[in-house]
C-alpha positions in Angstrom: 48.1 -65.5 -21.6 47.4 -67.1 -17.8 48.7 -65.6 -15.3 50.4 -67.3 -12.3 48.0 -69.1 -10.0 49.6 -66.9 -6.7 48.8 -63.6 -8.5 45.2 -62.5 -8.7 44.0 -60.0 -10.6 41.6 -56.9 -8.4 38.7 -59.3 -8.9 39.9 -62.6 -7.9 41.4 -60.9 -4.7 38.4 -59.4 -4.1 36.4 -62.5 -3.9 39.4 -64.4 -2.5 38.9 -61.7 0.4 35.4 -61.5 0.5 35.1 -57.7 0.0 34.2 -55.7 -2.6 36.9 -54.8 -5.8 36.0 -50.4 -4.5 36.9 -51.4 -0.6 39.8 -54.0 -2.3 40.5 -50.8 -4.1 41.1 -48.5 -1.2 42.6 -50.8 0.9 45.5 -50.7 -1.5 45.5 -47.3 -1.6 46.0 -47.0 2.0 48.9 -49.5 2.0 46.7 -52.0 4.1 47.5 -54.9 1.4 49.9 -55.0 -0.6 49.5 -54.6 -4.3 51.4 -53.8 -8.0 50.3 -52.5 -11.4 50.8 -54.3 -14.7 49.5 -52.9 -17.4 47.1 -50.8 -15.7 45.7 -53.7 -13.9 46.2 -54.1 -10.5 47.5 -57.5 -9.4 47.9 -59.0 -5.8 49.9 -62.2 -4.9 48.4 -64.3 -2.9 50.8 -64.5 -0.1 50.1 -60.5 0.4 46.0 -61.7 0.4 46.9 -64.5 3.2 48.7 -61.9 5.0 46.5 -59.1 4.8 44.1 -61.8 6.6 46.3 -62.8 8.7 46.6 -59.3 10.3 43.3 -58.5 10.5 42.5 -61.8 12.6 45.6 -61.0 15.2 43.8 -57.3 15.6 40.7 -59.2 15.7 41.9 -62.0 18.0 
């Protein structure tokens, strides 16, 4: 079944990001973007990608 076109699975966020799925992977881990489990999978909505961006630009910025 398709999933929802605002949640991404670890690998579509990854390259929705541009970073790779291990530094998408600790990222979570360290609470930097949010992120959820289903099924053992992890999945990311994009709002949580677009903000995750966003607060990297305003440290940036």
């Amino acid at each position: 079944m398709d999933q929802p076109l605002h949640i991404m699975s670890l690998k579509q966020a990854a390259l929705y990001l541009g970073i790779s799925e291990p530094t998408l992977k600790r990222r979570i881990q360290s609470k930097q973007i949010k992120a959820y489990k289903d099924g053992g999978y992890w999945k990311i909505k994009r709002e949580w990608a677009e903000e995750y961006q966003n607060n990297l630009l305003k440290q940036i910025g």
